[in-house]
N, C-alpha and C positions, 0 to 999 in steps of 0.2 A: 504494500500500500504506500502510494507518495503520500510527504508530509508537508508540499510545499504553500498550503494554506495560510499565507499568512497572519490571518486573524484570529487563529490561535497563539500567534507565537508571542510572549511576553517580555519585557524588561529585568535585567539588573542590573542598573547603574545605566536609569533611561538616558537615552543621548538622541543623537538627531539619524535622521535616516530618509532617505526618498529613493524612490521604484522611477527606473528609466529604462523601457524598453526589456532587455534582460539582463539585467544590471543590478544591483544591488548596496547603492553609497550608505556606508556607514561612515559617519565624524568620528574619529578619534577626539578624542578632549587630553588638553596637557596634563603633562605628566601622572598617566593613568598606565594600569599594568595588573596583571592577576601574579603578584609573586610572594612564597611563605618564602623567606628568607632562615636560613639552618643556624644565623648568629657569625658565619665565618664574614673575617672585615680583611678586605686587602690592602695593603700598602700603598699601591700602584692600581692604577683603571678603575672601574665603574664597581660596586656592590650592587645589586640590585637590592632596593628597598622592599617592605612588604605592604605588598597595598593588595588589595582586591576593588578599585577603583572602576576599571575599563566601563566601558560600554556593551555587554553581553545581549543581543538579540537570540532568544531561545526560545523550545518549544520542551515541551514533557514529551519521552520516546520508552515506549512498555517494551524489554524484549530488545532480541538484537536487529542490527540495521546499518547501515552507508550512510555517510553521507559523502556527497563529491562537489568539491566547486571551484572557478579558478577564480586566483586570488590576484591581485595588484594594487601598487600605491607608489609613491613618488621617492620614496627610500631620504629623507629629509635630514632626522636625525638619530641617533642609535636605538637601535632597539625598535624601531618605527616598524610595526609590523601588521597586516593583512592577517589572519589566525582562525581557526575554528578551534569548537572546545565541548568537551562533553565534563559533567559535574555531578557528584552528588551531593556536597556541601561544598560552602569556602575552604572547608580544611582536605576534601578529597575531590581530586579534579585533574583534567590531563590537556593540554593544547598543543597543538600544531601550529604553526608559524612560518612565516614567509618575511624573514626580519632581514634590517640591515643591520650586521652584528657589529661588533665594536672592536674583529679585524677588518671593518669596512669591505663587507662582502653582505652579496645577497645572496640570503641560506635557506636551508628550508633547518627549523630548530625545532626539539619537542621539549615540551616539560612536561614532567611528574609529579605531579604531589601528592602524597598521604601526611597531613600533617606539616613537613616540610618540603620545598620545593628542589626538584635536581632541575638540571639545563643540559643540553644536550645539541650541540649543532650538530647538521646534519651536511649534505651535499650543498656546495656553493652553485647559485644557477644565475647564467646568461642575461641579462635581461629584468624588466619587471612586472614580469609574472610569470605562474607555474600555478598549476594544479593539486591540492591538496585534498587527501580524502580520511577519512574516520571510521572505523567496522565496529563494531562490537559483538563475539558471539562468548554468552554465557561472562562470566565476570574478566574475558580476556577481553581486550583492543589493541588495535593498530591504527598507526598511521601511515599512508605511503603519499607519493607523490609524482606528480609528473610535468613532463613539457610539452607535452602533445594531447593531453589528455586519452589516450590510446594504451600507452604503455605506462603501468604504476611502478613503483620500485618503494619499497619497503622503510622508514624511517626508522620504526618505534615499532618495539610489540612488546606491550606490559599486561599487565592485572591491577585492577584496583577491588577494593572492597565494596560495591557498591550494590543497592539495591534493585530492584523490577525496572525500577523508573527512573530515568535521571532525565538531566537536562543539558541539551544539546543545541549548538545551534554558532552563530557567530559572534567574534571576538573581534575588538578595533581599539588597539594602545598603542600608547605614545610615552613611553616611561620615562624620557629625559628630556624631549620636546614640546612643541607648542600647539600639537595632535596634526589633524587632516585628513581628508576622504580616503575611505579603504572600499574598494570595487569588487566586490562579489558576483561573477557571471555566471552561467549556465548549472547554477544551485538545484543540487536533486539530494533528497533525502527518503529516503526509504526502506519499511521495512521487510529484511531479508535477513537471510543468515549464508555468510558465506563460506563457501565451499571448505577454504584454506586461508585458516587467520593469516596467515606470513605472506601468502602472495593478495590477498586484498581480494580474490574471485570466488 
């Protein structure tokens, strides 16, 4: 069953949003971010702070399911990231990411968290944009992602603790910047279960 009705789908941390064509502009707002920080401070470079701030457009999803959609934005200032995101609370939750990290590349990054958050870059990509996707079967998930939308390749495949029901849906942060539009295109969400958590099918 698609889930792309968006009049079910609800706010946390309401921000701004409008529908163009097949398109999908979410506002970043400054210095906004979903990160449980673990206490480690570094010397040198960025800490990320712990905010649960962003802007989340989401829906409630019973069961496993895809989501797939491609992502873009103007890569502005660190961490400026495009993201989908499935949750079961502030304290347990997972994102995908399409950031410009702060070796000044654009990556495809995941985060983890139960509790405390990890970070994870992933593959640096061409360009700005790429294809990001979300599975869930049973308390496992994945991320994968792509260039062509055709071929997926694998980021992330974790576990979290989570219940029947969580919330899924888009993510748009700006953790050290002054935000701006994150482009959500050809967005399908649905529920399935797929074949093979690892390859996304």
């Amino acid at each position: 069953m698609a889930l792309a009705d968006f009049s079910t789908y609800k706010w946390m941390n309401e921000g701004n949003i409008r529908f163009e064509d097949d398109a999908i502009i979410l506002e970043a707002t400054a210095n906004s971010d979903f990160f449980c920080n673990n206490g480690a401070i570094a010397e040198e470079g960025l800490t990320p702070e712990s905010l649960t701030n962003a802007p989340f457009f989401y829906t409630e999803v019973s069961g496993d399911f895809v989501l797939r959609v491609k992502v873009s934005h103007d890569f502005r200032d660190t961490y400026d990231s495009s993201s989908i995101m499935v949750m079961q609370d502030l304290t347990v939750w997972a994102k995908a990411c399409f950031e410009l990290t702060d070796f000044d590349t654009h990556a495809v990054v995941s985060v983890v968290t139960n509790q405390t958050s990890d970070d994870a870059n992933g593959c640096n990509i061409d360009g700005n944009e790429v294809w990001l996707q979300a599975s869930r079967s049973g308390n496992a998930f994945a991320f994968h992602y792509s260039t062509d939308g055709i071929r997926f390749d694998m980021m992330r495949f974790f576990n979290l603790p989570v219940g029947e029901t969580i919330k899924v849906g888009l993510l748009a942060q700006a953790p050290t910047g002054e935000g701006g539009e994150r482009i959500y295109r050809n967005f399908t969400l649905e529920n399935r279960t797929v074949k093979n958590i690892r390859t996304g099918e």
